[in-house]
NUKOLKE-182605 format. One line per 8 residues: number of its first residue (from 1); their letters; for each residue y, z, x of N, C-alpha, C. Coordinates in steps of 0.2 Angstrom, whole numbers. Each point is the difference from the previous one (the first is absolute). Layout:
! NUKOLKE-182605
NUM> A> Y,Z,X,Y,Z,X,Y,Z,X ~ ...
This chain:
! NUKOLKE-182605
1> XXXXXXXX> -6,0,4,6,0,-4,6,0,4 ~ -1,4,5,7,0,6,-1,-7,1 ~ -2,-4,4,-1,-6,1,4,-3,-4 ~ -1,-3,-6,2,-3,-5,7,2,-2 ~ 2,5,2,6,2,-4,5,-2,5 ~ -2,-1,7,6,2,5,-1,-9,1 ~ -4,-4,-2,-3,-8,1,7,-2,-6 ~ 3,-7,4,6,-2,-3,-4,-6,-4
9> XXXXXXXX> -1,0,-8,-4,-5,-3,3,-6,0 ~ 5,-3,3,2,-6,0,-2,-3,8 ~ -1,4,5,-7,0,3,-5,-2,0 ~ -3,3,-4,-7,1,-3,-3,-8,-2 ~ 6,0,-4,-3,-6,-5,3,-6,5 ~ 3,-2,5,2,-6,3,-8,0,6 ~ -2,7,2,-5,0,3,-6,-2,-4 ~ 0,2,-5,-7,-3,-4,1,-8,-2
17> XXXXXXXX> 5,-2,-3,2,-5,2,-3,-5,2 ~ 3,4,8,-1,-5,7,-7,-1,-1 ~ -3,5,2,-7,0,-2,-4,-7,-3 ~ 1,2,-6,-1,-8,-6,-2,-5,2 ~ 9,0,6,2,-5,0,-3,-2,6 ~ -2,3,3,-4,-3,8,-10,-2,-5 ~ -1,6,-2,-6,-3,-2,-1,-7,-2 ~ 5,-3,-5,3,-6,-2,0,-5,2
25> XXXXXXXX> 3,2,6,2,-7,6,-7,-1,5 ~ -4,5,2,-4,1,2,-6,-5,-2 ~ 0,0,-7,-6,-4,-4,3,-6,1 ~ 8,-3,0,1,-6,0,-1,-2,7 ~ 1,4,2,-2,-6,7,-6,1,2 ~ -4,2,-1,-8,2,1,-2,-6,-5 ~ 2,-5,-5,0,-4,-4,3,-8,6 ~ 2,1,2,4,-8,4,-4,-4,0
33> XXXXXXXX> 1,-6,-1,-3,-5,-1,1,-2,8 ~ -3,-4,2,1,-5,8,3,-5,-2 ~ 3,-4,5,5,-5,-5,-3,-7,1 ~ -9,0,1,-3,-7,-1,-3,3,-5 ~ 1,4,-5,-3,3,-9,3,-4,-4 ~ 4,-4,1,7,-4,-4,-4,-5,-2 ~ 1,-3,-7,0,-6,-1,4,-6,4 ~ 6,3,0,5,-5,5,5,3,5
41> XXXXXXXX> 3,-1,0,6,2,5,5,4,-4 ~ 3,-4,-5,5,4,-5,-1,5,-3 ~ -7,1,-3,-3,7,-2,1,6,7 ~ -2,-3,5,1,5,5,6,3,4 ~ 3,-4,-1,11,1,1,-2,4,-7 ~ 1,0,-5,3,3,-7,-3,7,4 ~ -7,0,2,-4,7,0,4,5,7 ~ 1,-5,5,3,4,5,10,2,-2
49> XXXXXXXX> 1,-4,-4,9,0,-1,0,8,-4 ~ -7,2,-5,1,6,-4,-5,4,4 ~ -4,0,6,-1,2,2,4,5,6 ~ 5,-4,2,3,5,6,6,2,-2 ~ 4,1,-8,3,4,0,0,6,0 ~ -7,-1,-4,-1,8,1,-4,2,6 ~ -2,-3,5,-2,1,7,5,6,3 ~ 7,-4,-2,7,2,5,2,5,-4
57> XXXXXXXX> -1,2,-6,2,4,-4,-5,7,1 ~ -6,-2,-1,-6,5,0,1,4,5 ~ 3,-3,9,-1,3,6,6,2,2 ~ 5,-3,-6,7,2,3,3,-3,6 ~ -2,-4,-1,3,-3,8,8,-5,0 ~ 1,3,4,9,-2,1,-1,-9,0 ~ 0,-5,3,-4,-7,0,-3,-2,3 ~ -5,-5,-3,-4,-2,1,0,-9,1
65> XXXXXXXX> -3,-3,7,0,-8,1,-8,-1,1 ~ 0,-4,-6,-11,-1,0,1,-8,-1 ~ -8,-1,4,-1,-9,-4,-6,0,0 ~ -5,-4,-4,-6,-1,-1,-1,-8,3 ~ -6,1,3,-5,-5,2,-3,-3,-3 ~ -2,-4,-2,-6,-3,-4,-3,-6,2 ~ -7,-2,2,-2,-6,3,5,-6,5 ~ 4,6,5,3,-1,7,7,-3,-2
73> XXXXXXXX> 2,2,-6,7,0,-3,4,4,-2 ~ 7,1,0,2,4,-2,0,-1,-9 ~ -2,7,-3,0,-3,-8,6,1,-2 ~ 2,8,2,5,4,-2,3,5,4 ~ 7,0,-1,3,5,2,5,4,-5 ~ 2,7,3,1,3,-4,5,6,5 ~ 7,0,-4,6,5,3,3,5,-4 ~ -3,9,1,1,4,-4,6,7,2
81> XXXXXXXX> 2,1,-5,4,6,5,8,-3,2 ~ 1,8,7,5,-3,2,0,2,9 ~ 4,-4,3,3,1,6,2,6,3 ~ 2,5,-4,5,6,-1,1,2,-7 ~ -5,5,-2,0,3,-6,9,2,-1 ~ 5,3,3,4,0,1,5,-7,-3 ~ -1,-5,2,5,-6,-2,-5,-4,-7 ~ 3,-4,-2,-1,-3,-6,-5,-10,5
89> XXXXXXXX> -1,3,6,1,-8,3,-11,1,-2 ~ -2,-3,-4,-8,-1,0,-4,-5,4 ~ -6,0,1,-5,-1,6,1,-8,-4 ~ 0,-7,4,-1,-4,-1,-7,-5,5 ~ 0,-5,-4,-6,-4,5,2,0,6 ~ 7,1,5,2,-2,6,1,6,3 ~ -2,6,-3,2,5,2,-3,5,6 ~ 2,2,7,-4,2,5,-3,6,-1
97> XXXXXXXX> -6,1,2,-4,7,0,0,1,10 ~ -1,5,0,-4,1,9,-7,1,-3 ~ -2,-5,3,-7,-1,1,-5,6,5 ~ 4,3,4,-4,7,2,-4,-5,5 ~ -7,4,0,-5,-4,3,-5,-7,-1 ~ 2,0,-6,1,-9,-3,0,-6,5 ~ 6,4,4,1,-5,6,-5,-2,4 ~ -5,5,1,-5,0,5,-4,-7,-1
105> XXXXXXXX> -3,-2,-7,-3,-6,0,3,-5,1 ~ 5,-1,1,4,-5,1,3,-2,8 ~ -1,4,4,1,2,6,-8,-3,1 ~ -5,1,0,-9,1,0,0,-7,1 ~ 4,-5,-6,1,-7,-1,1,-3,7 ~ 8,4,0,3,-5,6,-4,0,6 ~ -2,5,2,-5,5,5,-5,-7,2 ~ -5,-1,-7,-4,-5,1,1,-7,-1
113> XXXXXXXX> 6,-3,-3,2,-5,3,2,-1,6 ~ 6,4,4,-1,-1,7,-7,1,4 ~ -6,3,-1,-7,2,3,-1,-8,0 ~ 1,-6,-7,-3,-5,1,2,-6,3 ~ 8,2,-1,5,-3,8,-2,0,6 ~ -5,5,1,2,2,8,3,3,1 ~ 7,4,-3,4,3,2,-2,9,1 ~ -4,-1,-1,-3,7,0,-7,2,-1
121> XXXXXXXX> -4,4,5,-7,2,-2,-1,6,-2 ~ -1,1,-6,-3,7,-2,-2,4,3 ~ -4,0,4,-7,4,4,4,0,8 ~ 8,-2,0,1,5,7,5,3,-1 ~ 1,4,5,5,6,-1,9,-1,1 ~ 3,2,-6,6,-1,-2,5,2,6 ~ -4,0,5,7,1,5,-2,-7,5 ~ -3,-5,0,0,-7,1,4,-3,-3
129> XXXXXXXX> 4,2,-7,5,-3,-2,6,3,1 ~ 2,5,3,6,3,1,2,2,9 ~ -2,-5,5,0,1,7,5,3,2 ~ 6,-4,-5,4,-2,4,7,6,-2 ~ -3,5,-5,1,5,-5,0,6,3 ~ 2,6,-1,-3,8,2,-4,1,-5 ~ -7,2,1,-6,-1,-2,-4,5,-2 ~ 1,5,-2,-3,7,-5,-8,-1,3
137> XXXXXXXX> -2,4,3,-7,-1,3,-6,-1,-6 ~ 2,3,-4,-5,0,-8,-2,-9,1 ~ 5,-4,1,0,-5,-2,-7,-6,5 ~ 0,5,5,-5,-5,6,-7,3,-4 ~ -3,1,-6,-4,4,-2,-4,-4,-6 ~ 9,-1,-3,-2,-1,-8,0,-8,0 ~ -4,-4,-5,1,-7,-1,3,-1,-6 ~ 2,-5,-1,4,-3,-6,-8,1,-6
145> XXXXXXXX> -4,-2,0,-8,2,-3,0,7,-3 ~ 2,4,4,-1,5,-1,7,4,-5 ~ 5,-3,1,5,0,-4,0,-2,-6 ~ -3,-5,-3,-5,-4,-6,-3,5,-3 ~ -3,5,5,-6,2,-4,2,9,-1 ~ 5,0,3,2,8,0,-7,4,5 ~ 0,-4,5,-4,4,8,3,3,4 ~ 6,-1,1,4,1,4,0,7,4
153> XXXXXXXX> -3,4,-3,0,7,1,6,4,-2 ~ 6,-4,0,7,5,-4,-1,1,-7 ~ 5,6,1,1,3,-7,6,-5,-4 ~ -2,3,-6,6,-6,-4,6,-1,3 ~ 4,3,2,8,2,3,-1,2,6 ~ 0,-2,8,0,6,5,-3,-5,7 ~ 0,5,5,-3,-6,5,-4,3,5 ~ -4,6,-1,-2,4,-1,-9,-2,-4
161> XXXXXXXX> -4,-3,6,-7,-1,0,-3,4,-5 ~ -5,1,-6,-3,5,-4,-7,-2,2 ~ -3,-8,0,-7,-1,1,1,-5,9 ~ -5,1,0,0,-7,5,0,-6,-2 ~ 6,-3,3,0,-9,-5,-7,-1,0 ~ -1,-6,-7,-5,-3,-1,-9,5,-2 ~ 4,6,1,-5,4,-2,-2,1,-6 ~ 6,1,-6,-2,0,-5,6,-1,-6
169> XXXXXXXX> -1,1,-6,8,-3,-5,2,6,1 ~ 9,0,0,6,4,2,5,-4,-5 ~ 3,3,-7,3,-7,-3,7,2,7 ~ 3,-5,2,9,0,3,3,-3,2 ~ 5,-2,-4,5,-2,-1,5,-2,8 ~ -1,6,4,0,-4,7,-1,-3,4 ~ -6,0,-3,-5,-9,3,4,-5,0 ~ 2,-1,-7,5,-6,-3,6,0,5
177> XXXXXXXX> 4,4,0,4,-1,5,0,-4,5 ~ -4,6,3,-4,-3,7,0,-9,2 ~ -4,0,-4,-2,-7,-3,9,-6,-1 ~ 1,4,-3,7,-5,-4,4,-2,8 ~ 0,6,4,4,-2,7,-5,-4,3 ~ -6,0,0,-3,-7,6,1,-6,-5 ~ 2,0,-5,0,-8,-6,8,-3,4 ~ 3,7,-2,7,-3,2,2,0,8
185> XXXXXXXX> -4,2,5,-1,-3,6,-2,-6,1 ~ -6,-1,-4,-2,-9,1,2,-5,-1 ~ 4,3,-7,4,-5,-4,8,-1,3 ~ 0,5,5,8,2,1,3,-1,-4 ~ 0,1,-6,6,0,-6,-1,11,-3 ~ 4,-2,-5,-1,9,-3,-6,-3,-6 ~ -2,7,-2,-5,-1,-4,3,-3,-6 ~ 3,2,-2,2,0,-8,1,-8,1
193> XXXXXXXX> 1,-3,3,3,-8,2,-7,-3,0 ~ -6,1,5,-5,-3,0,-5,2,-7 ~ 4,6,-3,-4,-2,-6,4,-5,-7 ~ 5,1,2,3,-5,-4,-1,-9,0 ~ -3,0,5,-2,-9,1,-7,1,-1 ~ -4,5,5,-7,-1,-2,-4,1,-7 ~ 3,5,-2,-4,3,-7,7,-3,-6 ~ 3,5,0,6,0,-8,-1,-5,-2
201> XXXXXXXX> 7,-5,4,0,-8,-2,-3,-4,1 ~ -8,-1,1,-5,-5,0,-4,4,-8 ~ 1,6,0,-3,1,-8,5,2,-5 ~ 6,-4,1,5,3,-5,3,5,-2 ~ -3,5,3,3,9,1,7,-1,-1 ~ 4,-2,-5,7,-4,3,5,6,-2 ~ 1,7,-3,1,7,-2,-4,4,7 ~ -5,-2,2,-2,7,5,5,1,8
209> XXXXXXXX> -1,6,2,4,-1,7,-4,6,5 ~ -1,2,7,0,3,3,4,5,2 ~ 7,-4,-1,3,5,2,8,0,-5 ~ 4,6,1,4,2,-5,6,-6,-2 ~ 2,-2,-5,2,-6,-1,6,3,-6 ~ 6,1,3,6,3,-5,2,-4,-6 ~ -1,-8,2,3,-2,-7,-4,0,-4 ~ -9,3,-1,-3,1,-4,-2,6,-3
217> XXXXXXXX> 5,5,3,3,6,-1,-2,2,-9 ~ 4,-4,-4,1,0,-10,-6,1,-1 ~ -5,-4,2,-7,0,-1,-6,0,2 ~ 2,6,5,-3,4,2,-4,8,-3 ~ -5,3,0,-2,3,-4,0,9,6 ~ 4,3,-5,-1,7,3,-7,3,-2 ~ 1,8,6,-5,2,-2,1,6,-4 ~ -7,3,-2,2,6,-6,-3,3,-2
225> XXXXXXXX> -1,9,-1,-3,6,3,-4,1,-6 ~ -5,4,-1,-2,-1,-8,3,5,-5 ~ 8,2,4,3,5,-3,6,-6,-1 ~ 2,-5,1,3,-4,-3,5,-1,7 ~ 2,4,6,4,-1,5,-1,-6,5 ~ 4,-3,0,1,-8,5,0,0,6 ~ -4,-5,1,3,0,8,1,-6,2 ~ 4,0,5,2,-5,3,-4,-6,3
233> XXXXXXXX> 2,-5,-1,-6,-7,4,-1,4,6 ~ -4,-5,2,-3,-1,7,4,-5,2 ~ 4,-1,5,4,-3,5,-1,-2,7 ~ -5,-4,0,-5,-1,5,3,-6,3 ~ 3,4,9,4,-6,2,-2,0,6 ~ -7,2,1,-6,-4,4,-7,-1,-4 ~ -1,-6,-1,-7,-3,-4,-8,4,6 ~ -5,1,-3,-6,0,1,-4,0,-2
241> XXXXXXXX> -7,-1,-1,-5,-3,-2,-2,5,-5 ~ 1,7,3,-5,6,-7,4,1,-6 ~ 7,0,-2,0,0,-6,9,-3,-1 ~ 2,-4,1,8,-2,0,0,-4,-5 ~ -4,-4,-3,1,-4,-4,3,4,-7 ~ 4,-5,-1,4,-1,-8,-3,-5,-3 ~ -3,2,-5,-3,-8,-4,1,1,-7 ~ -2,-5,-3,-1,1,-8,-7,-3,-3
249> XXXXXXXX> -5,5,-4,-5,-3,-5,-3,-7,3 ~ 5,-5,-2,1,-7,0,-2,-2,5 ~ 4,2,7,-1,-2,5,-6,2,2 ~ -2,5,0,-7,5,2,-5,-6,-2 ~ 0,-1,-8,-5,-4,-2,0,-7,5 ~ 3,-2,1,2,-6,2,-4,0,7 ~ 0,5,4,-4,0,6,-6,1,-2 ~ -2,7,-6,-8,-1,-1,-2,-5,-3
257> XXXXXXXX> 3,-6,-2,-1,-6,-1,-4,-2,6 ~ 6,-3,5,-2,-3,3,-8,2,3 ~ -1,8,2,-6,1,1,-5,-3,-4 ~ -1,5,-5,-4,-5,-6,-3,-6,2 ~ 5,-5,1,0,-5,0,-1,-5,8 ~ 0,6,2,-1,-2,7,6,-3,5 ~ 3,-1,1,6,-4,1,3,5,7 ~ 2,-5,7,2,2,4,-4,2,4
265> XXXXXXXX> -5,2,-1,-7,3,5,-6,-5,1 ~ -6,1,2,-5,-4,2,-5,7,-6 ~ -5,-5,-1,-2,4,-7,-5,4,4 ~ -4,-1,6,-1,7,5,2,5,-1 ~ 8,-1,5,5,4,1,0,7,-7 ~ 2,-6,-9,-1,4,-4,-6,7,-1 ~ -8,-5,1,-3,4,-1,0,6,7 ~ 3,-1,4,-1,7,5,6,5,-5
273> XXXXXXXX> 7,-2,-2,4,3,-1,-4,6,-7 ~ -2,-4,-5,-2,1,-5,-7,4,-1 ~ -4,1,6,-7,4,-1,1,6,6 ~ -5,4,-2,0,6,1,-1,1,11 ~ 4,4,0,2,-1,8,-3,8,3 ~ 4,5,-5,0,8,3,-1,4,-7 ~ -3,5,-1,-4,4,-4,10,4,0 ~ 2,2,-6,6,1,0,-1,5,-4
281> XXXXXXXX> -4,7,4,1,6,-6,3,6,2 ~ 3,0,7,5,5,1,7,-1,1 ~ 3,5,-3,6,-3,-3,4,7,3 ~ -1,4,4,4,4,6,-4,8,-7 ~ 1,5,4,-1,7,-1,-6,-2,-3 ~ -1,4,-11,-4,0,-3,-3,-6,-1 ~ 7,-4,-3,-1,-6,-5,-6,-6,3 ~ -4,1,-2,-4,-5,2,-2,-5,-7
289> XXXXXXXX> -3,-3,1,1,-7,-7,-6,-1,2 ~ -7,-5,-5,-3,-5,-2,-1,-5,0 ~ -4,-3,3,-1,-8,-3,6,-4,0 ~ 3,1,7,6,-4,1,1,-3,7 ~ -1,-6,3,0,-2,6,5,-4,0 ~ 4,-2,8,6,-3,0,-3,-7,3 ~ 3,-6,-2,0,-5,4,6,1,7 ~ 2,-9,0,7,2,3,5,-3,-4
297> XXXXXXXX> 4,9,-2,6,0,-3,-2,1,-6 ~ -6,-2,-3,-4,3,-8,-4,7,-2 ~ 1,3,-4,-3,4,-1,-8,-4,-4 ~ -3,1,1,-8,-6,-5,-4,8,-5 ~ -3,-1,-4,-3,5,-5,-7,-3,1 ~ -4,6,-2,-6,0,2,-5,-3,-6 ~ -6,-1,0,-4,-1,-5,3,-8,-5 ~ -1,2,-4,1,-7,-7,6,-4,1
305> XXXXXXXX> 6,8,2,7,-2,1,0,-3,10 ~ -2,-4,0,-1,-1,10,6,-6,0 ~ -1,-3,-4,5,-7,-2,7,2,-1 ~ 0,7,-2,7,2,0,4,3,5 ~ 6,-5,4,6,5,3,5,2,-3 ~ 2,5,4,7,4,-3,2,6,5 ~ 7,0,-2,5,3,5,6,5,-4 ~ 1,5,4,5,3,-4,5,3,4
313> XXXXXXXX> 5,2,-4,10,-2,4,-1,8,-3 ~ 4,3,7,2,8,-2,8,3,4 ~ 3,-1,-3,6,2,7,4,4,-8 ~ -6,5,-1,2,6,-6,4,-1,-5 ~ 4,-3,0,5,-2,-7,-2,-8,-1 ~ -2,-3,5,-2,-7,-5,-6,1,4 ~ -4,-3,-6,-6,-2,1,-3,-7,-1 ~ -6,0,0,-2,-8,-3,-10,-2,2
321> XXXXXXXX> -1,-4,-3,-9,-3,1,1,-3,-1 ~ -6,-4,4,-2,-7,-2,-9,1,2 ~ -2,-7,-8,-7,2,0,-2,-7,-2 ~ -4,-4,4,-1,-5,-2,-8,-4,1 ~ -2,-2,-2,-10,-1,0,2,-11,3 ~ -3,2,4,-1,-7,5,-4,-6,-4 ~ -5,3,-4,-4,-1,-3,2,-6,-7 ~ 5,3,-3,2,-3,-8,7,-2,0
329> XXXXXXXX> 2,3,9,7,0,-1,6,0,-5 ~ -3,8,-1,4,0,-4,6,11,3 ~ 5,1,-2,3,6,6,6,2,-6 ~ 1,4,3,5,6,-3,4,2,6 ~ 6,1,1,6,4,4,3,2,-2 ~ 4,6,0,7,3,-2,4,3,4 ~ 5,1,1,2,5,2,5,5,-3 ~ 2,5,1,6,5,-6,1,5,5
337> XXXXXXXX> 5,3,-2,7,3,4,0,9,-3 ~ -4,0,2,-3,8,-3,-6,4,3 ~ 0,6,2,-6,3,1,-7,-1,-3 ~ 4,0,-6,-8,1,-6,-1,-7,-1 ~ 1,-6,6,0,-7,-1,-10,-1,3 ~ -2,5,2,-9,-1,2,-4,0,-6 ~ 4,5,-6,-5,1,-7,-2,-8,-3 ~ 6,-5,1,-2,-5,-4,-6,-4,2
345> XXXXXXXX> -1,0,8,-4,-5,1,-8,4,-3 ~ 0,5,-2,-7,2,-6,-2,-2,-6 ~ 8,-2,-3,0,-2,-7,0,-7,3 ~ 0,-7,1,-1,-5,2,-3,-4,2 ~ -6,3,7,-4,-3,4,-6,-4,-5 ~ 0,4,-7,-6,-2,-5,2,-7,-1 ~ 5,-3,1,4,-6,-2,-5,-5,4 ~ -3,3,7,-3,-6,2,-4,1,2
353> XXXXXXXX> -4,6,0,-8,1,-1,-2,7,-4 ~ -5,1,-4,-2,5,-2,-4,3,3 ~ -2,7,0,-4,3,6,3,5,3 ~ -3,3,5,5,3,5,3,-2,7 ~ 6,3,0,2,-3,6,5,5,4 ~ -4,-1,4,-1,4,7,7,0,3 ~ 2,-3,0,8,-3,4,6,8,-4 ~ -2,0,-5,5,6,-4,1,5,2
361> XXXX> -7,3,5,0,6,5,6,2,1 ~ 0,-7,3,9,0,7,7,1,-5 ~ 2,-2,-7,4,3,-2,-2,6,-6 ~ -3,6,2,0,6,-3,5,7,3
């Protein structure tokens, strides 16, 4: 009775409420259909268009840029939200997310297009491309291979050995770096430049950037706390390969297109990228994961789901996934400006396989 008496009932009842309302949402998305369940195409726009307003609503998320894949095409895209809960300016189809570690696959690309130039060989050691550079000893150790696969022995951030390279998966972030300075030694240009000829503009990416770009400042997407506090862009005014990318939905699609569909690589090269390289179940401290092994630059799922890669963007306020099956070519991407931006990709993956999938681990 004390309990009750001192409980404020208009609490009570917004938490029973919620309650309802979570059990509710829960059925529907445990209901998704895949999006080759369609009779057509138009049926399956109609079903995602009333589908993801309440994705963005259900999870609360400040905005949202997603695009669906279907048989190595873009079907749909979709811009929810806003740039800045604060301003009246709303997420449009051109609008920039930080792609986090997103970047990573994209980098993995250029990595193995130069590998089939010549320009670089995996399997020696990143201080071959930087002679002529001050040379971080870590470097005479690790391979660009190994930077692919997260061997490297570094922690995410740090420079500071934790395994012995090439002993076992370490996911880090400094690997990529690493990396990004032997590209831009060989290339002698800056990164963000050789990836704007190599990758962006041969696949259209014509919205993404590397690096901080002011007069696309308007539409540009902040970030945002799950208490609703903003924060400021990323202002990235040196590009690197582990997570600098600005991209949009669109664009994203647009490169796993051209995977899919093979385009730019030698379809070897593809298959090394896209099969199982390194058993990926330690993820630093406790956290260890199942049934997830990395290619180079993908994360690959295990069992029935083995056809399917995917990758996920974390720099805390914007987040984003990508998941896409080689197989049916068919994928999903988003990205959103919010912490509580990892919940979606659970209500959504159903869109393009049912079953489990392993890859979800990593955004819990």
């Amino acid at each position: 009775m004390i309990f009750f008496k001192r409980l404020d009932l208009r609490r009570l009842t917004s938490v029973v409420g919620f309650l309802c309302f979570l059990i509710l949402t829960c059925q529907g998305f445990a209901q998704l259909k895949t999006i080759d369940e369609f009779k057509d195409d138009k049926d399956c726009i109609n079903y995602l268009e009333k589908l993801f307003p309440g994705v963005v609503k259900n999870r609360d998320i400040a905005g949202l840029s997603v695009a669906v894949i279907k048989d190595g095409k873009i079907l749909w895209e979709g811009a929810y939200g806003y740039l800045n809960l604060k301003s009246s300016k709303k997420v449009n189809s051109s609008s920039l997310f930080d792609a986090a570690s997103m970047s990573k696959p994209v980098t993995a690309f250029l990595t193995l297009k130069m590998m089939e130039s010549g320009e670089i060989d995996i399997d020696k050691p990143l201080s071959e491309y930087l002679s002529h550079q001050p040379i971080n000893s870590i470097m005479k150790s690790i391979t660009p291979r190994m930077v692919l696969t997260h061997t490297t022995g570094l922690p995410n951030w740090g420079e500071q050995l934790i395994y012995k390279p090439g002993e076992q998966f370490s996911y880090s972030g400094q690997g990529f770096v690493y990396l990004s300075q032997a590209i831009e030694n060989i290339k002698g240009k800056p990164f963000h430049q050789v990836m704007d000829e190599e990758v962006l503009t041969p696949f259209k990416m014509n919205h993404s950037t590397f690096l901080w770009e002011k007069e696309k400042a308007d539409n540009w997407a902040y970030g945002h706390t799950d208490e609703g506090e903003i924060k400021n862009i990323k202002q990235y005014l040196k590009a690197h390969g582990a997570g600098t990318l600005a991209t949009t939905a669109g664009d994203y699609a647009r490169f796993i297109i051209a995977l899919l569909n093979k385009k730019g690589l030698k379809k070897t090269t593809y298959q090394q990228m896209l099969s199982r390289q390194v058993k990926a179940d330690d993820w630093g401290g406790p956290h260890r994961v199942k049934n997830i092994s990395w290619g180079l630059g993908w994360g690959i799922q295990a069992g029935e789901a083995e056809d399917l890669f995917f990758h996920m963007g974390n720099n805390r306020y914007w987040r984003g996934y990508i998941l896409a099956d080689s197989k049916t070519k068919n994928g999903i991407v988003y990205f959103s400006n919010c912490e509580s931006g990892n919940e979606i990709a659970k209500d959504i993956v159903g869109l393009i396989r049912k079953g489990k999938q392993w890859g979800l681990q990593l955004v819990e």
